[in-house]
C-alpha distance (Angstrom), angle and dihedral (degrees) to the residues before:
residue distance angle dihedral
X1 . . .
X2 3.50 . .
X3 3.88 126.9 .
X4 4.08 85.3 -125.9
X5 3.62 91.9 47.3
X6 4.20 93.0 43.1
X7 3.90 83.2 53.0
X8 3.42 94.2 51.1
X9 4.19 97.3 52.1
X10 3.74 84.4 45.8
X11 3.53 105.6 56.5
X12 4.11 83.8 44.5
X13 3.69 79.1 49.5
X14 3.69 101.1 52.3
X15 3.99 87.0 55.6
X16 3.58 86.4 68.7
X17 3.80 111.2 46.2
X18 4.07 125.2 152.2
X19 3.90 80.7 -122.8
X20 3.73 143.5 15.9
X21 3.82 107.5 -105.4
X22 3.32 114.7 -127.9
X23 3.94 127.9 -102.1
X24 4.02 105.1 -87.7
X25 4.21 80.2 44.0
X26 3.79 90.3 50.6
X27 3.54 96.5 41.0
X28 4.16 86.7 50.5
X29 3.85 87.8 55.6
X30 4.00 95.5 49.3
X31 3.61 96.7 46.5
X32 4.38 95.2 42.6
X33 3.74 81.9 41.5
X34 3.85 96.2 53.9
X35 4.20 88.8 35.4
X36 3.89 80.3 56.7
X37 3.55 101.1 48.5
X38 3.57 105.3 32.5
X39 4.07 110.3 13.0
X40 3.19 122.1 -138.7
X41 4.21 124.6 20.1
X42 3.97 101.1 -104.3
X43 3.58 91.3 160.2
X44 3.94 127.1 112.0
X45 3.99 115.0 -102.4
X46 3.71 108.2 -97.8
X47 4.02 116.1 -117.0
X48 3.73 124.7 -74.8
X49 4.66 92.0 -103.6
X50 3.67 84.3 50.9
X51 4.15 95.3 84.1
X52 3.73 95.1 154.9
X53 3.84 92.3 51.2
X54 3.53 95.5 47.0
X55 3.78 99.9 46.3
X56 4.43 86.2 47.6
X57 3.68 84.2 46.2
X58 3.62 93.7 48.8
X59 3.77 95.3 41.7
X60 4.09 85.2 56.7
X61 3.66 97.8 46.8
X62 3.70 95.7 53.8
X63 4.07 86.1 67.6
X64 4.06 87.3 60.6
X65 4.01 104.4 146.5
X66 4.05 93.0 20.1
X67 3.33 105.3 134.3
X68 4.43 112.0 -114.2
X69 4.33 83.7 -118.4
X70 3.54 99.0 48.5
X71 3.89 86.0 40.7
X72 3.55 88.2 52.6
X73 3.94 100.7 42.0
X74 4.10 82.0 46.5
X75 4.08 83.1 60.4
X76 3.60 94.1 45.7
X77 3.82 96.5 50.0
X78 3.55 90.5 46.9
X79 3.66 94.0 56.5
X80 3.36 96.1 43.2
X81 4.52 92.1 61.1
X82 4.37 81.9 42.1
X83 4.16 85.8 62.7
């Protein structure tokens, strides 16, 4: 199966975990997910009241220069130990 195709079933996967993951986990998924999709965080740092936006947009540009298929076989693994 392809990497792109593995990504895909996981992120369907992660929707239906035995357990909600907890924040750091969650956070993890958003910002290989994003990395994934999208490569690298271009996006403007969101306002100091916005402390959910800020620590997702944080948790995405620390994987700046990850590659979008290791981002996205990161993701996969990492759903894979959450099931």
């Amino acid at each position: 199966m392809s990497l792109k195709k593995q990504f895909e079933t996981a992120v369907a996967d992660s929707k239906q975990l035995p357990e909600r993951p907890d924040n750091a986990t969650l956070l993890k998924l958003y910002a290989l997910y994003k990395q994934g999709t999208e490569g690298d965080n271009e996006t403007s740092k969101p306002g100091m009241m916005d402390m959910v936006g800020r620590a997702k947009w944080g948790a995405w540009d620390e994987l700046k220069g990850m590659s979008q298929n290791d981002a996205m076989q990161e993701y996969v693994d990492l759903v894979e130990s959450l099931k």
